[in-house]
LORO-397616 format. One record per residue (C-alpha): residue number from 1; residue in one letter; x, y, z. Coordinates in nm, 3 decimals. Layout:
BEGIN
    i  aa       xx       yy       zz
  NUM   A        X        Y        Z
...
// end
This chain:
BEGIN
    i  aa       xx       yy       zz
    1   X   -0.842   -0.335   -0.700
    2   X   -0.566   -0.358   -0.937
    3   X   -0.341   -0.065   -0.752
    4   X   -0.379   -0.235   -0.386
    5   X   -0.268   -0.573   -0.551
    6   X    0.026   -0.438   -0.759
    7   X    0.083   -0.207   -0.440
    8   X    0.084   -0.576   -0.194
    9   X    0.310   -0.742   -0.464
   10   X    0.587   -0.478   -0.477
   11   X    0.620   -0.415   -0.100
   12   X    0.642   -0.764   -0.036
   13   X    0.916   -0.755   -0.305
   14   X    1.071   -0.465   -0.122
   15   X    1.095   -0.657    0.182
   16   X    1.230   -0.960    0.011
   17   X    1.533   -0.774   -0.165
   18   X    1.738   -0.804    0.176
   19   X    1.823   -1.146   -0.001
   20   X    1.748   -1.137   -0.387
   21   X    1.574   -1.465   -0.399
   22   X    1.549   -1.725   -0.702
   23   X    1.269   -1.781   -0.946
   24   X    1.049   -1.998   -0.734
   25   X    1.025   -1.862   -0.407
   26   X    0.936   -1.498   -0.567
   27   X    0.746   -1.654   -0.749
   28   X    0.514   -1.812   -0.414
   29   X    0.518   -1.470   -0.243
   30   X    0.363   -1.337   -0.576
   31   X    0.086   -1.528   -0.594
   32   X    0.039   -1.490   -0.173
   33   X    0.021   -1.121   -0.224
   34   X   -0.201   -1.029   -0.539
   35   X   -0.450   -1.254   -0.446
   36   X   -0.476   -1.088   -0.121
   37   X   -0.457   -0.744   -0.226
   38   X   -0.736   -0.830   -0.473
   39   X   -0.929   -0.995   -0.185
   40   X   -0.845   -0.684    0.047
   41   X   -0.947   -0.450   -0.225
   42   X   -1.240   -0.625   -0.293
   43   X   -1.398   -0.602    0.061
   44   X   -1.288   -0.232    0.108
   45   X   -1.538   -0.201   -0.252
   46   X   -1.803   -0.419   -0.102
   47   X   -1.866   -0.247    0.228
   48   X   -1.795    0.129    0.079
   49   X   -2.063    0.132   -0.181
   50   X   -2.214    0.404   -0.022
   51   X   -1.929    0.633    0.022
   52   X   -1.788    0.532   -0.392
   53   X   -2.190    0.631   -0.469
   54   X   -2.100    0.968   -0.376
   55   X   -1.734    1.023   -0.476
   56   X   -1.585    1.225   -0.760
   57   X   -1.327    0.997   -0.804
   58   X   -1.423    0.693   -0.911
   59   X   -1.775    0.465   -0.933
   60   X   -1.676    0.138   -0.860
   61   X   -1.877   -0.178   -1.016
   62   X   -2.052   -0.279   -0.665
   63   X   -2.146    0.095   -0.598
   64   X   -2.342    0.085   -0.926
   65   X   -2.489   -0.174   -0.903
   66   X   -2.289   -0.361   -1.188
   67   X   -2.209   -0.621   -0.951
   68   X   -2.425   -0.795   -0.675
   69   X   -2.269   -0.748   -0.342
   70   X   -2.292   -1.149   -0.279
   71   X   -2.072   -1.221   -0.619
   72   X   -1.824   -0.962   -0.500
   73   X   -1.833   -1.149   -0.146
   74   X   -1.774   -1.469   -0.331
   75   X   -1.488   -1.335   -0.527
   76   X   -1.313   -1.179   -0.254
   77   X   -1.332   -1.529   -0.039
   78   X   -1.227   -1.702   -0.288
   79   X   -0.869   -1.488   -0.372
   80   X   -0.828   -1.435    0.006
   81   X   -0.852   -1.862    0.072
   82   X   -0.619   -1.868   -0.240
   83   X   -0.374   -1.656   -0.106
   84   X   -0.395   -1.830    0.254
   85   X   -0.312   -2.177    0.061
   86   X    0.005   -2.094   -0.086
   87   X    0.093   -1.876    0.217
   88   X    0.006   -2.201    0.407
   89   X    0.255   -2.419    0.245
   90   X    0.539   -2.139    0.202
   91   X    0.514   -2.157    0.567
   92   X    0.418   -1.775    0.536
   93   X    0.057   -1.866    0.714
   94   X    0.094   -1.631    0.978
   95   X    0.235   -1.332    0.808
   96   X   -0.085   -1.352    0.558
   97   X   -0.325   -1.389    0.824
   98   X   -0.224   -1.105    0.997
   99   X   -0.224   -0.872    0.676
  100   X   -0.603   -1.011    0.622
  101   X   -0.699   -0.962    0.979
  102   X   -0.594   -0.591    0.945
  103   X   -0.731   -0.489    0.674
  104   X   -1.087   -0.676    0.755
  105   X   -1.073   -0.437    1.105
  106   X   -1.063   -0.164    0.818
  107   X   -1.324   -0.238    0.573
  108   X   -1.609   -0.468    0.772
  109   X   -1.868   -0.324    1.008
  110   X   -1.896   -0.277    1.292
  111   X   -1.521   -0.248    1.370
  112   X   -1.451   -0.037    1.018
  113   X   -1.163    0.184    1.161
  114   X   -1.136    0.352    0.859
  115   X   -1.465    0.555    0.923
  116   X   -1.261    0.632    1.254
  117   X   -0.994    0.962    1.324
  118   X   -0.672    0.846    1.263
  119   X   -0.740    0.455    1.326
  120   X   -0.815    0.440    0.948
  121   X   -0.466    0.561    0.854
  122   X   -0.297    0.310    1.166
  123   X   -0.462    0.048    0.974
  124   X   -0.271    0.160    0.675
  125   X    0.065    0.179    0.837
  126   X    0.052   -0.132    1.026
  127   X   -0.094   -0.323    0.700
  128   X    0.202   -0.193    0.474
  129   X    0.465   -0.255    0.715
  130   X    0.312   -0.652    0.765
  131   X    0.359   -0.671    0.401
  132   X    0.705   -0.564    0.368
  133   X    0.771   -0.810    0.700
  134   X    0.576   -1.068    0.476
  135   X    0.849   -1.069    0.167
  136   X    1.144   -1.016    0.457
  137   X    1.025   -1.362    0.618
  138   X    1.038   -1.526    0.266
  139   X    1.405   -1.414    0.233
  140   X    1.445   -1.552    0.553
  141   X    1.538   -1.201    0.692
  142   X    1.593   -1.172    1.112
  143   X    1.325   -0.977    1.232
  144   X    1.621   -0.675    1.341
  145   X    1.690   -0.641    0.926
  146   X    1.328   -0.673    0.814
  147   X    1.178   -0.409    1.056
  148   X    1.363   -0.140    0.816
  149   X    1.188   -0.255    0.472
  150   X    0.822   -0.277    0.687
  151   X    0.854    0.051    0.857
  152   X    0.900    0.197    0.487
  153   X    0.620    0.042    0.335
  154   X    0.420    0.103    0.562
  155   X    0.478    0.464    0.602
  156   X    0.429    0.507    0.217
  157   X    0.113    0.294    0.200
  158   X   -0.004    0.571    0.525
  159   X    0.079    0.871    0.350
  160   X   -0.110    0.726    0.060
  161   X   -0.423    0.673    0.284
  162   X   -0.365    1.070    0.400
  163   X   -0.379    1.136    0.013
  164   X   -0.694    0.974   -0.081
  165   X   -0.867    1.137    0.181
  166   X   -0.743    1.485    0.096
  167   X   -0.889    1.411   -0.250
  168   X   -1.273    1.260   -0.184
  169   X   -1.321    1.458    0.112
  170   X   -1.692    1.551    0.046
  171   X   -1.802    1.222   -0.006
  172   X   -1.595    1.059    0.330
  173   X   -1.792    1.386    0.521
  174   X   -2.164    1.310    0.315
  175   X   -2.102    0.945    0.450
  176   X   -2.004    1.046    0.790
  177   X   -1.643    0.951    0.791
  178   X   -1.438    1.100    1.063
  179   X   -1.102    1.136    0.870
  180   X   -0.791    1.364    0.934
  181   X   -0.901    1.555    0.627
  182   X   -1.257    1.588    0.726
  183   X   -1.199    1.688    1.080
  184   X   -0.899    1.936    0.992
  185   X   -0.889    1.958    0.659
  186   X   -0.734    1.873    0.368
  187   X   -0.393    2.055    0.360
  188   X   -0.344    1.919    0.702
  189   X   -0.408    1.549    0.553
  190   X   -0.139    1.671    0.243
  191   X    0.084    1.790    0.536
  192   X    0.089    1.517    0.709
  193   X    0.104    1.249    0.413
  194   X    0.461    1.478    0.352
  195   X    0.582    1.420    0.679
  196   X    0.536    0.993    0.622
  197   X    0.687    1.050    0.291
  198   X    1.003    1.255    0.429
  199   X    1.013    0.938    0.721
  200   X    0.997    0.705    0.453
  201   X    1.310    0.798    0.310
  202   X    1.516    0.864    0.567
  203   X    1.390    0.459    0.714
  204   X    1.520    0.358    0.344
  205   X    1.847    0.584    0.363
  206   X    1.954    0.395    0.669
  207   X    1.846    0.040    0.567
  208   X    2.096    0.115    0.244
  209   X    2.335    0.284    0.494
  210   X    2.308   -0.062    0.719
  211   X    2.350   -0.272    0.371
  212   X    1.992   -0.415    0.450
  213   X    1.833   -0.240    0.123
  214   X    2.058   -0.241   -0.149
  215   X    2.140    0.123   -0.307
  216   X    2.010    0.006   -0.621
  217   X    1.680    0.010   -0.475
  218   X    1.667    0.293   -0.229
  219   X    1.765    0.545   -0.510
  220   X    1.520    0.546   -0.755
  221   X    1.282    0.525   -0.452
  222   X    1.459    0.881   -0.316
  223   X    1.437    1.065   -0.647
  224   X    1.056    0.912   -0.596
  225   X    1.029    1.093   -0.315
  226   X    1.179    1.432   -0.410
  227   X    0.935    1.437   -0.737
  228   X    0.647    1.397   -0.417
  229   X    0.791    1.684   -0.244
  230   X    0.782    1.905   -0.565
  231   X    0.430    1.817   -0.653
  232   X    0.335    1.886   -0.290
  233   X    0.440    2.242   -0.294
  234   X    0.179    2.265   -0.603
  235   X   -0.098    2.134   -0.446
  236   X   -0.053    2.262   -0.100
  237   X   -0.055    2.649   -0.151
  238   X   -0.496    2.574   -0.283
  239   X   -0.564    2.224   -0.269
  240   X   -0.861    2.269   -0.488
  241   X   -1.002    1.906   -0.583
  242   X   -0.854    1.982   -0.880
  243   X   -0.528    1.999   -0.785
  244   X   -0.522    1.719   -0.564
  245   X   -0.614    1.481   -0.850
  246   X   -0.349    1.631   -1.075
  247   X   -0.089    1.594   -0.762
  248   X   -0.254    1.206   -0.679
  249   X   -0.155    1.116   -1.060
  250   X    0.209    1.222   -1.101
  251   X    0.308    1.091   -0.764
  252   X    0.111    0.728   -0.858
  253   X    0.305    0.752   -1.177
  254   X    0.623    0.846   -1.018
  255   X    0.626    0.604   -0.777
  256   X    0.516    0.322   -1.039
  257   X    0.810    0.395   -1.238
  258   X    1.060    0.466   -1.026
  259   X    0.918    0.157   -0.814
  260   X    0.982   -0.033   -1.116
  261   X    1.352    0.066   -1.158
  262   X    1.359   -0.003   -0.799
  263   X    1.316   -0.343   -0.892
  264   X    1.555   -0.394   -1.203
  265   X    1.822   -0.146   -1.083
  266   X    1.931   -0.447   -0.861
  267   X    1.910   -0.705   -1.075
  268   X    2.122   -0.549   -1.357
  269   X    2.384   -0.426   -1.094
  270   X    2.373   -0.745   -0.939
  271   X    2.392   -0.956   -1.144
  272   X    2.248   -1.224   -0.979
  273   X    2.125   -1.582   -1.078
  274   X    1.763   -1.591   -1.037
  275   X    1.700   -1.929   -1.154
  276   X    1.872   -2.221   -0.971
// end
């Protein structure tokens, strides 16, 4: 739950770097986006209890029966109306809504497109992207600059998707999930998680190029991305379930690092006055 929030709060962050904003208004989008994430998260846990009973890679709370299904209902209602408040009066409303709406077509029978071939991963891309759109609108971004920042988000947040399912295939095909790595297995799902990845950064190359991003940002980012394409070539030759766990934590940890220097990179170079 943690990841998916920290995940919402920095591409909504990435998004609003077209304009490095003060104190405050970051400050807003913040608490729109973890909340949500945590809500998001939250419901994905609630309504996959029986695929997390069977995975090797984690056992969350709900799936063991730690925590009753109507408390984690509760929870995640009560994070998602938080979120939709401050969104509300950042005049943001619609932005949030629509991140929300996508990601409940993901999780929440009977719709649950994630349980469907290649919907689950659409749901992925267009959720990222609204996200990055999301921190562009509170910069006050045209919608021409803050396509760039969306379409990279979201392709990272998709080839993350790809990556997941790669790793817990057996328990997506035990629960009857029809993912790219179930139905062609899962170097095609690291394949094509390497293709979003390469997209990625060539969408942040030219939003630098276009002085949309600044360079501060999109370089850490791009060494992020070549440390991805190094790991891949270890894990795709036998992607043993080993392997893919081994690849899953040194690109998490690159791209939390290098996400983070993403982040200060600007505001050392910068220089600018966050607090007005």
């Amino acid at each position: 739950m943690s990841a998916l929030a920290l995940w919402a709060a920095f591409a909504a962050w990435l998004g609003a770097s077209l304009q490095m904003m003060p104190a405050r208004p970051l400050l807003r989008l913040l608490l729109i986006c973890v909340p949500l994430g945590a809500a998001i998260a939250c419901l994905n846990d609630l309504y996959d209890a029986r695929v997390d009973y069977r995975s090797r890679l984690r056992a969350c709370p709900i799936a063991l029966g730690q925590v009753r299904p109507g408390a984690a209902a509760l929870v995640a209602a009560l994070l998602a109306a938080a979120g939709l408040v401050v969104a509300l009066v950042s005049g943001l409303l619609i932005y949030a809504a629509l991140i929300l709406a996508v990601w409940a077509l993901y999780s929440i029978p009977p719709v649950r497109l994630k349980q469907r071939l290649f919907l689950g991963t659409l749901c992925n891309l267009l959720g990222g992207g609204l996200l990055g759109l999301l921190g562009a609108a509170a910069a006050r971004a045209t919608l021409e600059v803050a396509v760039w920042p969306g379409a990279f988000c979201g392709l990272l947040l998709a080839a993350g998707h790809l990556n997941h399912g790669a790793a817990d295939i057996e328990s997506h095909r035990s629960a009857g999930c029809d993912t790219v790595a179930v139905r062609f297995g899962p170097r095609a799902a690291l394949c094509a998680s390497l293709v979003l990845i390469m997209l990625s950064t060539v969408v942040l190359r030219n939003a630098a190029v276009r002085g949309i991003v600044p360079w501060a940002t999109c370089a850490p980012l791009a060494v992020a991305s070549l440390g991805y394409l190094i790991a891949w070539v270890y894990v795709s030759g036998e992607p043993t379930f080993a392997r893919i766990l081994t690849f899953r934590a040194i690109y998490r940890w690159m791209y939390i690092i290098l996400g983070a220097m993403s982040i200060i990179l600007p505001l050392v170079v910068q220089r600018h006055a966050w607090f007005r």
